[in-house]
C-alpha positions as CSV (number, residue, x, y, z in Angstrom):
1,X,95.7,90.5,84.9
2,X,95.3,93.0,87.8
3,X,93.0,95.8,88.1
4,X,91.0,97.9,90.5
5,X,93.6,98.5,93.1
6,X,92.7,101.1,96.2
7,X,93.7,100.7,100.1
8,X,93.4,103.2,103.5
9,X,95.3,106.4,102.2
10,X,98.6,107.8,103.8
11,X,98.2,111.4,102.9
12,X,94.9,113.4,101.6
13,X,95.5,117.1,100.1
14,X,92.3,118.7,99.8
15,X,92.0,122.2,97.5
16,X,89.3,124.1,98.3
17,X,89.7,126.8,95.9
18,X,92.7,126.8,93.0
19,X,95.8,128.1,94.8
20,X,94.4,127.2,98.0
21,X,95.3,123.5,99.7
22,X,95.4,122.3,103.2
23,X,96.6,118.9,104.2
24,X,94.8,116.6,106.0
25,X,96.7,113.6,107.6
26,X,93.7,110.4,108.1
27,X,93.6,110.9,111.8
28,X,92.2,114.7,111.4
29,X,89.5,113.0,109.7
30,X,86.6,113.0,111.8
31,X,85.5,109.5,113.3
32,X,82.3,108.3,113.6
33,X,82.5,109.5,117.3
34,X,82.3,113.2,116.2
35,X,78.7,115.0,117.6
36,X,76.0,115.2,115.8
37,X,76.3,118.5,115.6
38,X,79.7,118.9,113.8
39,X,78.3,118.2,110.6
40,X,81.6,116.4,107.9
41,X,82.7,118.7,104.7
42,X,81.9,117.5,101.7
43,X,85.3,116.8,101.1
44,X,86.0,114.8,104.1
45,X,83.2,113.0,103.1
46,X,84.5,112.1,99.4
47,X,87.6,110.9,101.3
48,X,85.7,108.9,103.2
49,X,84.4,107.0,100.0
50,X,88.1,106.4,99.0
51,X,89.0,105.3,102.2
52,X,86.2,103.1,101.8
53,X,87.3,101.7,98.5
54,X,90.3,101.0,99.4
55,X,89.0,99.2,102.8
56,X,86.6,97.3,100.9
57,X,89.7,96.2,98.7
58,X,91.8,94.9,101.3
59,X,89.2,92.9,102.9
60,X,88.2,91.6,99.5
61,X,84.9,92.7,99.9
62,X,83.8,92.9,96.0
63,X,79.7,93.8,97.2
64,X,81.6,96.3,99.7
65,X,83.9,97.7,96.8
66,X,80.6,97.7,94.7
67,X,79.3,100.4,96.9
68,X,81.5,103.1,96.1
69,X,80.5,103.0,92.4
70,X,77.1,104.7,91.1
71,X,74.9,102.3,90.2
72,X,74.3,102.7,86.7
73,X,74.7,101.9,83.1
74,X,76.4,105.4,82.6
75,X,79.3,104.3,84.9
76,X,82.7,104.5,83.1
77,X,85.5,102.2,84.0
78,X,88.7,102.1,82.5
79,X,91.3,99.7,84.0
80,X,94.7,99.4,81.9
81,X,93.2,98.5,78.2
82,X,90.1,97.2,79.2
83,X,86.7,99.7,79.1
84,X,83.6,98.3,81.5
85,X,80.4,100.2,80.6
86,X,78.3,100.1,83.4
87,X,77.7,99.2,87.4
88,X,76.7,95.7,86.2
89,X,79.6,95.1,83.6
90,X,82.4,96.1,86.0
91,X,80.5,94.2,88.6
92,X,80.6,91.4,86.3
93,X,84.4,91.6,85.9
94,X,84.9,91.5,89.6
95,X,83.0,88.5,90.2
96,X,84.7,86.9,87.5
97,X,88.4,87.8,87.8
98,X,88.3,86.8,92.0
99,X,86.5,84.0,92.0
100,X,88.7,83.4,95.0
101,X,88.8,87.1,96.7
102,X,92.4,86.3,98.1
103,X,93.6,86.8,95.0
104,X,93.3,90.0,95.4
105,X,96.1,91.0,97.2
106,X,96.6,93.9,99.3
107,X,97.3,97.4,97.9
108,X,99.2,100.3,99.4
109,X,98.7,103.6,98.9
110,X,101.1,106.3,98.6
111,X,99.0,109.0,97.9
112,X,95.3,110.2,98.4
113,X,94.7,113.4,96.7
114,X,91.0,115.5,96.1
115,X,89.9,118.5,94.5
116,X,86.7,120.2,94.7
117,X,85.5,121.2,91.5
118,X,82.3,122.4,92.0
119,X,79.7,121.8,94.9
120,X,78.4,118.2,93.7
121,X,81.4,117.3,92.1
122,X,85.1,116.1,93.1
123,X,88.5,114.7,91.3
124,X,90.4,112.0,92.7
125,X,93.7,110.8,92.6
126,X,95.1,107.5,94.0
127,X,98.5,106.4,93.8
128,X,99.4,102.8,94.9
129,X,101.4,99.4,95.1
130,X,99.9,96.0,95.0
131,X,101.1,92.9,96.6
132,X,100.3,89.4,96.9
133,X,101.2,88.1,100.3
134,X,99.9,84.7,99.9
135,X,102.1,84.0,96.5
136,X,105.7,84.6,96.9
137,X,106.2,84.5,93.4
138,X,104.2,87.1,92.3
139,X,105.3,90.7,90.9
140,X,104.5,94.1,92.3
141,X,102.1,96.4,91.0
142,X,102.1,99.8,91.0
143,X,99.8,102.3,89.5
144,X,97.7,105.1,89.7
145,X,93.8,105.4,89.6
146,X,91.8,109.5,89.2
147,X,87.9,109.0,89.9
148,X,85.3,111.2,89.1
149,X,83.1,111.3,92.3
150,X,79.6,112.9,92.1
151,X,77.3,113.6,94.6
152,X,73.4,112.5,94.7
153,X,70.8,112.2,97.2
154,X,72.2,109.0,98.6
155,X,75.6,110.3,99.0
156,X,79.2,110.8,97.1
157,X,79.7,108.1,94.4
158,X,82.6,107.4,91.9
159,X,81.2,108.0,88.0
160,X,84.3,107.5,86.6
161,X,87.4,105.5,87.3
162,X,90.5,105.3,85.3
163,X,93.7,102.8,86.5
164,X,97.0,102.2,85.1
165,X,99.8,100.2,86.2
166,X,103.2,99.0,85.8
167,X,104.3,95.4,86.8
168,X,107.7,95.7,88.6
């Protein structure tokens, strides 16, 4: 079975306010060469955790992946049918389910969308295919994950993820 899908985003629609969205194509995101001075947005800053995600998933970096997630019993994930209460529990499942980290695969994304809802708090969606280059035989996946992403001292974090997919 295949969860946890995420990978470098084509599009990001950021809505400041309801009613009110700009688009932001990835290479308006600010790089890591921007001055000091020019301080990110917070929502170009919760992008930057999904981008990360879905970095971290194509290099098959689970520890990396890990990162992204708060770090705490209270984490919710839901992937398909299965429920993982807690960092530790989803880590768990991780660990378990790529053994080999190949078999990952390597996701696609079609669709990178944020809203602000409030100051410390953002909704994400992320819509996706899956593929397994290395197995020529296996199906394609596609789905949709939506994360809840808080913010705390130590930066933007995913509280909630929920993922659903479709073998085609």
């Amino acid at each position: 079975m295949w969860h946890r899908a995420i990978a470098p985003a084509l599009l990001f629609f950021l809505q400041l306010q309801p009613g009110v969205a700009d688009v932001l194509n990835v290479s308006q995101v600010k790089s890591d060469s921007t001055p000091a001075d020019v301080s990110k947005s917070d929502a170009q800053l919760v992008y930057e955790v999904l981008l990360k995600m879905l970095d971290r998933w194509n290099a098959h970096d689970i520890d990396g992946l890990m990162s992204v997630y708060w770090n705490s019993p209270a984490l919710l994930a839901i992937i398909d049918t299965e429920q993982f209460d807690g960092w530790q529990s989803l880590y768990r499942s991780y660990k378990a389910q790529y053994r080999n980290p190949n078999d990952m695969g390597t996701v696609n994304p079609t669709r990178v969308q944020v809203k602000l809802l409030k100051p410390d708090v953002a909704f994400g969606i992320v819509t996706w295919t899956l593929k397994y280059p290395g197995n020529a035989r296996a199906s394609e996946i596609v789905g949709t994950s939506t994360v809840d992403i808080q913010k705390f001292d130590s930066g933007w974090k995913i509280v909630v993820l929920h993922s659903s997919y479709t073998v085609m």
